[in-house]
C-alpha positions in Angstrom: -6.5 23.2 8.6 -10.1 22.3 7.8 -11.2 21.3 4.3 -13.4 24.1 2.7 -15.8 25.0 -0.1 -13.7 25.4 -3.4 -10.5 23.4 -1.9 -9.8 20.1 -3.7 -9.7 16.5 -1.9 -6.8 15.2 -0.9 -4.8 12.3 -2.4 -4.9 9.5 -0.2 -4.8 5.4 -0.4 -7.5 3.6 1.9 -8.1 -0.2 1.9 -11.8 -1.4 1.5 -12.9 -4.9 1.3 -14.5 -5.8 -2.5 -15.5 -8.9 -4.2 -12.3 -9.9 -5.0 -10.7 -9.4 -1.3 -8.7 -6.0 0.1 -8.2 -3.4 -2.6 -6.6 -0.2 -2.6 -8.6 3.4 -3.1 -6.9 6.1 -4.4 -9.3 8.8 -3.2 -7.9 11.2 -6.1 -9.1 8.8 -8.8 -12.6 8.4 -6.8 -13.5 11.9 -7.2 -12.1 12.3 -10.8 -14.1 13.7 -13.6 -17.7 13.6 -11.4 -20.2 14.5 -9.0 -19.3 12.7 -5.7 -21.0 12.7 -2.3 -19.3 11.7 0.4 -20.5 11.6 3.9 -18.8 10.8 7.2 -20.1 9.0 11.0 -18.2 9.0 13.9 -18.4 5.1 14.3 -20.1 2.1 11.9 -22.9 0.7 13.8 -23.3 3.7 16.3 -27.0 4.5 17.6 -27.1 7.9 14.5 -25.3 6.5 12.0 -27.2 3.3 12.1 -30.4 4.4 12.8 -30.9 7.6 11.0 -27.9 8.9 8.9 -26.7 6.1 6.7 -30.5 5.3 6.2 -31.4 8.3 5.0 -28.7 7.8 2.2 -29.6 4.5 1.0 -33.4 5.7 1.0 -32.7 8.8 -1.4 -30.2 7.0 -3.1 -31.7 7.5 -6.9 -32.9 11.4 -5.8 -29.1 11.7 -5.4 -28.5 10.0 -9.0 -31.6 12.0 -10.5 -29.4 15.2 -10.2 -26.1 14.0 -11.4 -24.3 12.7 -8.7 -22.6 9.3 -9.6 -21.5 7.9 -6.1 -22.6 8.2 -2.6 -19.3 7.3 0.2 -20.3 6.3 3.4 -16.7 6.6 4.9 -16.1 6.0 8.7 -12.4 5.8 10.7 -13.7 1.6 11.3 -11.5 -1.2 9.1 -12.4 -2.6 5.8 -14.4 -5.7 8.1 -16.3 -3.9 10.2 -17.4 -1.0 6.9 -18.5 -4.4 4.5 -20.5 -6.0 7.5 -21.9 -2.5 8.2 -22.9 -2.0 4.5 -24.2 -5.0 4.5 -26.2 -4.9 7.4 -27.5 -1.2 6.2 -28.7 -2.7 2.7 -26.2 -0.3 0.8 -25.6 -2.9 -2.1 -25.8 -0.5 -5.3 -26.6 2.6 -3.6 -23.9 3.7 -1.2 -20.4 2.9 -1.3 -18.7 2.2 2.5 -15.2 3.5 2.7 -13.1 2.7 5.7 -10.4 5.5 6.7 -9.3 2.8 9.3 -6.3 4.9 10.0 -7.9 8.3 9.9 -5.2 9.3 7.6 -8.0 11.1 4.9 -10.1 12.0 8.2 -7.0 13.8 9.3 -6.2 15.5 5.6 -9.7 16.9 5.3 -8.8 19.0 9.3 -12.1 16.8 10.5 -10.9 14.4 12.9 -12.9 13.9 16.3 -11.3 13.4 19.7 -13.8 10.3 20.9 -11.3 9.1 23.4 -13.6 10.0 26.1 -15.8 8.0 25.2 -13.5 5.1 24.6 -14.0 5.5 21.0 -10.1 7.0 19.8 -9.5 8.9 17.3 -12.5 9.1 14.8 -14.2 11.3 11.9 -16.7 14.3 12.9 -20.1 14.1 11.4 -19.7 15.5 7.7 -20.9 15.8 4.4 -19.8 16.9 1.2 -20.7 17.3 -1.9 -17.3 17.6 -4.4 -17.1 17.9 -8.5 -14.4 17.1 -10.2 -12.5 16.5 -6.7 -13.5 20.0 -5.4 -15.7 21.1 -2.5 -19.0 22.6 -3.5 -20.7 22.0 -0.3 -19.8 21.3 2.9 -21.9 20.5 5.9 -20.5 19.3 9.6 -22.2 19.0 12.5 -21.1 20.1 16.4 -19.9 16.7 17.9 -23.1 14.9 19.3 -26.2 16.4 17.1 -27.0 15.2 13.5 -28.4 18.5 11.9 -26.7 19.7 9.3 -25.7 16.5 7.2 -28.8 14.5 6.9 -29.4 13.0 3.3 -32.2 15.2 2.8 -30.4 18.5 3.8 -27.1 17.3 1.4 -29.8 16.6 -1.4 -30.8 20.6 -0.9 -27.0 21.4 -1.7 -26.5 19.4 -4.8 
């Protein structure tokens, strides 16, 4: 069943590599007590998600902070390696914070996964966005497999 508007987040663990080496997420405590956006790519250093959606993020980053929201998650269904050099790469540092779902296992809970294996790609996330308070869904934007239309930065920054 797919996530929805007014539904709360799931409670999941995902790795992510920090400063101080792999480190565990609890994904219930990282959208405790405040405004959280979280947005989703099919693949880390695809042709969209490189060139236009995680951009778009780290470009409106402090419009995002101006009305309340305290994080921005870039999460994508890559490992902990491939999310940091990604981040990096992307010039997130301060702005947007990369999750991995290398598994897919929060993909999965959220009803949002995306049958890539067509395109030799596996299992991965569909192009989403959210915006969650408190661990619930107030928005929620996803786009058909293959455009990038509904969960731009600039489009999210409308629902917040």
């Amino acid at each position: 069943m797919t996530i929805k508007v007014g539904d709360r987040l799931p409670a999941v663990t995902l790795k992510r590599l920090g400063a101080e080496g792999m480190e565990e997420v609890d994904t219930g405590t990282l959208f405790a007590g405040r405004k959280v956006v979280l947005f989703a790519v099919p693949g880390a250093f695809t042709p969209t998600c490189s060139a236009k959606h995680l951009p778009g993020f780290v470009e409106h980053a402090e419009d995002f902070k101006a009305k309340g929201v305290a994080e921005i998650v870039c999460m994508a269904v890559n490992d902990p390696f491939v999310m940091k050099a990604w981040g990096e790469q992307g010039g997130v540092s301060g702005k947007v914070s990369m999750l991995p779902d290398g598994s897919g296992v929060f993909t999965e809970a959220l009803g949002l996964t995306l049958d890539a294996r067509g395109h030799g790609l596996g299992m991965r996330s569909q192009r989403f966005a959210l915006v969650a308070e408190d661990g619930v869904v107030k928005a929620l934007h996803v786009d058909p497999p293959g455009t990038f239309e509904k969960t731009s930065a600039e489009t999210v920054l409308g629902a917040v």
